[in-house]
C-alpha angles and dihedrals in degrees: 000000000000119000137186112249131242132248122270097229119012087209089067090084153026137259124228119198127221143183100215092207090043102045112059147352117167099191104052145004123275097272089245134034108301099243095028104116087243114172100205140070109306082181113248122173144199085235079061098058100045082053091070097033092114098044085049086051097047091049088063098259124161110190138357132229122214122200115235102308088181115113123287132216087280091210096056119079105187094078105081083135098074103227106109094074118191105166113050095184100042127068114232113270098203086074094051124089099241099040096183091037079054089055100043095041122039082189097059093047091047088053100051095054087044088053091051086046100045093043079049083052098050092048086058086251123134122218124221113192121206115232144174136228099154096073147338117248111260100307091152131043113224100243095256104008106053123209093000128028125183113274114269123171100217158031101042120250112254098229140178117237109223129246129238087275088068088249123119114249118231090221107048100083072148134033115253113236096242112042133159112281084252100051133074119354130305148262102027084241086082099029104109139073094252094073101056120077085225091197104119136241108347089199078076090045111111102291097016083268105165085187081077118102100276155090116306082228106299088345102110118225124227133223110243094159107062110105117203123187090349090308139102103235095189105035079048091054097046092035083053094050098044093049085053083051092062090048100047098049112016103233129176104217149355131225111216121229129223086341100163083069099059111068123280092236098052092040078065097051097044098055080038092053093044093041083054091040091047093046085054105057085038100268096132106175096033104173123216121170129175137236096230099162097190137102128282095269083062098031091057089071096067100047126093133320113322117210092202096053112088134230123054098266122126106206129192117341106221144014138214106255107246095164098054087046090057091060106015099074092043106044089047081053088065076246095115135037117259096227075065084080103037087057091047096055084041089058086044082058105051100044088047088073094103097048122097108240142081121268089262084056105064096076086068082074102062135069101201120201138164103207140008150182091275102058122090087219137056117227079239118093119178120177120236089226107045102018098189099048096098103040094103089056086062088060100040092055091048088043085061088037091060103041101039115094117264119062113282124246113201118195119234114253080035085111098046089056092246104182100183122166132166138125094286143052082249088073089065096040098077124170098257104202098053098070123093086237105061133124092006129136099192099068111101094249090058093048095048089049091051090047093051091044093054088041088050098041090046095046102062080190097068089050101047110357130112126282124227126154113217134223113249136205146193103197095033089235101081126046136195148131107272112261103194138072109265084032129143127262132195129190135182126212109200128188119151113315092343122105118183121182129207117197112180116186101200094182100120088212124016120073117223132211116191156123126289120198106224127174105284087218102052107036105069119233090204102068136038109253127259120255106221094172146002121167086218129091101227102019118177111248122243124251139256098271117255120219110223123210129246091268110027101090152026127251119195101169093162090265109067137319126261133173106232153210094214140153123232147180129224116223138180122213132191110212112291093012135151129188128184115208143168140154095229113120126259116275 
């Protein structure tokens, strides 16, 4: 069988993020208006997508990440999403482009996702697909409830598993063993009531905790946990469908769902169990990463090889960085206080110690992101009345995006400027294509993308270097990480004998001129720095770099304070600007 390879180093792209149903569709309009928080199918399609392969790969993007393209609860219309799977072994017809010909015919639908992720192939372009472990969609009605009941620890609901018609069937207390391939749950390997938790909504559980044993809302969970005859019937089952993912369709990576709700033990089985099957059918460098949507202290258990964890099980190799989310889009808003991230990534470091990789590598371990499909709110803000004023806050926050450790996510809609923001995840799931400014490269956001791509692809630093923030100062005497809100952040990315700095200035307003500490081996005192990116048009450059004496100055790093000698640049930055700059040569 012949497969596409993986990358050598995930780290050497970027990820681009997209809501199969909410991103194309050539053939029609979205079913309601593009930007309206609709809940139900817009009508996206994987034609849709292979339709803008080329525009995604001439944006710079690496690799894209599908939402769940398994099949749905067909009677339901409110999971366009794709995250209420009823069906482990069919792709999901409603994103095909022959919906009734799909239910009819596996093959047909098999064949339209392998097209999109062949045609992604041939454009040099991987494809991640999301999946789920923790739960099904709402394949059974709670006798007297329906879809969600309140949490209960035990006993278990009796409950009635629906038909194809998406109603629940009086007499199937039970599933029966051969059911329509709508109706009821599948494979057979998790058609039975001893597989789901059948406890009701955790988000009713005490404290509102939806790690406890429960539904995600009307998702069912499942239980991954039962053994039965030294087995475990369900993670088998799942383990079993997903390793026939990667050889149907030759896929390069999956994202995980809702994985802190699953156990830790079998989280590290599972991305054990697809790294082996994906080294088996030749994908070498298969990439899984988790939703743990948690703080550092949590997160810190998913990531990377843990020397105190026994066994001898490698899980999944990466996470979506929460932590970083819950400070990055704030702080580059001028809303938090720059020294915020710098205690976040200090907090990263200390509890690494246990992980097996350099301090470069650990950026190997995070999936970094500012915004998302469930948020109510894009990163982008644009003011009703002066649309444009905020624009340079978008590219400061993806050039931060792109020079900060981890692998960047981008969020579809990101390049056409989409600024949705509501009460509910709807008002951020637009339908792309329905906006005047999709699929454009010329719009800013676009330009701004393609010209961090190319920054990020040309500077190996900011792929795999060191990472160091640096103390700033106005007066060039004293010396310290910012500690309010529209405050000033530097970063160093260090690989060899590179260094590339990143000063980003988040005051909406008021412009800064001011002093960054840089390495005094590595920036060159002979010669001015060269600027690699500003997200203004005319920035001012930044200066030859200064050594400072052992008492001249004052040095607060967040550890301890020291008096020099340093070396420093001078820039200049204009309100919610960021420059790149290094003294390496050319090339």
């Amino acid at each position: 069988m012949s497969v596409y390879p993986s990358p050598a180093d995930w780290r050497d792209l970027w990820i681009y993020f997209l809501l199969v149903d909410r991103f194309n569709n050539p053939s029609r309009p979205p079913a309601s208006r593009w930007d309206d928080p609709y809940g139900e199918f817009q009508g996206g399609s994987f034609d849709g997508v292979t339709a803008q392969l080329d525009f995604l790969r001439d944006l710079g993007v690496g690799a894209i990440w599908l939402s769940p393209v398994l099949q749905n609860v067909q009677a339901l219309p409110g999971t366009y999403h794709g995250y209420g799977i009823q069906n482990f072994t069919r792709v999901e017809p409603r994103f095909c482009a022959d919906p009734d010909r799909a239910r009819l015919d596996a093959g047909y639908g098999d064949a339209q996702l392998r097209t999109l992720i062949d045609a992604a192939h041939a454009r040099g372009l991987y494809v991640i697909l999301d999946i789920i472990l923790n739960h099904t969609g709402d394949v059974f009605d709670y006798d007297g409830f329906g879809g969600e009941a309140p949490w209960r620890d035990d006993p278990p609901y009796p409950v009635h598993w629906r038909g194809a018609d998406g109603q629940p069937n009086p007499n199937w207390s039970s599933p029966p063993v051969e059911v329509d391939p709508a109706a009821a749950v599948h494979p057979v390997g998790l058609r039975g009531n001893e597989a789901f938790r059948r406890r009701g909504n955790a988000f009713g559980a005490p404290g509102h905790d939806p790690a406890a044993a429960g539904d995600f809302f009307t998702l069912k969970e499942l239980v991954t946990d039962r053994q039965e005859n030294g087995r475990y019937p369900v993670r088998d089952t799942l383990i079993a469908c997903y390793a026939d993912i990667i050889r149907r369709f030759d896929v390069d990576g999956f994202r995980i769902d809702t994985l802190m709700y699953v156990e830790a033990d079998f989280a590290r089985t599972f991305g054990n169990a697809m790294r082996e099957h994906a080294a088996a059918y030749g994908k070498k460098n298969f990439f899984t990463f988790g939703e743990v949507y948690a703080d550092e202290q949590r997160i810190s258990g998913y990531v990377g090889r843990h020397t105190n964890t026994g066994g001898d099980l490698v899980g999944v190799d990466a996470a979506l960085d929460f932590p970083v989310f819950y400070v990055l889009p704030r702080m580059a808003k001028g809303q938090a206080a720059p020294s915020a991230l710098v205690e976040t990534f200090r907090l990263r470091r200390q509890l690494e110690e246990n992980v097996i990789s350099s301090h470069g590598d650990a950026s190997r371990y995070f999936v970094t992101f500012l915004d998302n499909h469930d948020q109510p709110s894009r990163y982008h803000y644009r003011d009703p009345a002066d649309p444009d004023l905020y624009d340079p806050q978008l590219s400061l926050g993806l050039a931060s995006l792109m020079a900060l450790q981890g692998i960047p996510c981008v969020y579809y809609g990101t390049e056409a400027g989409l600024h949705g923001t509501g009460n509910s995840p709807e008002a951020v799931r637009e339908a792309l294509w329905g906006s005047s400014k999709a699929f454009d490269l010329a719009q800013p956001a676009a330009v701004t993308l393609r010209q961090l791509s190319e920054l990020r692809m040309e500077n190996a630093a900011l792929r795999y270097g060191r990472q160091y923030f640096r103390p700033v100062s106005g007066d060039g005497i004293h010396f310290g990480l910012s500690p309010y809100p529209g405050g000033w952040l530097a970063w160093s990315r260090i690989l060899a004998d590179t260094e590339i700095v990143v000063a980003a200035n988040t005051h909406t307003t008021e412009p800064w001129t001011g002093h960054v500490l840089v390495d005094s081996t590595l920036i060159s005192t002979e010669a001015p720095p060269r600027l690699l990116y500003s997200n203004q048009p005319t920035p001012t450059f930044p200066q030859q770099s200064t050594n400072r004496p052992a008492g001249t100055v004052t040095v607060d790093d967040g550890t301890g304070i020291s008096g020099g000698p340093i070396r420093t640049v001078a820039v200049t930055l204009a309100p919610m600007e960021v420059q790149v700059f290094t003294t390496a040569p050319p090339g």
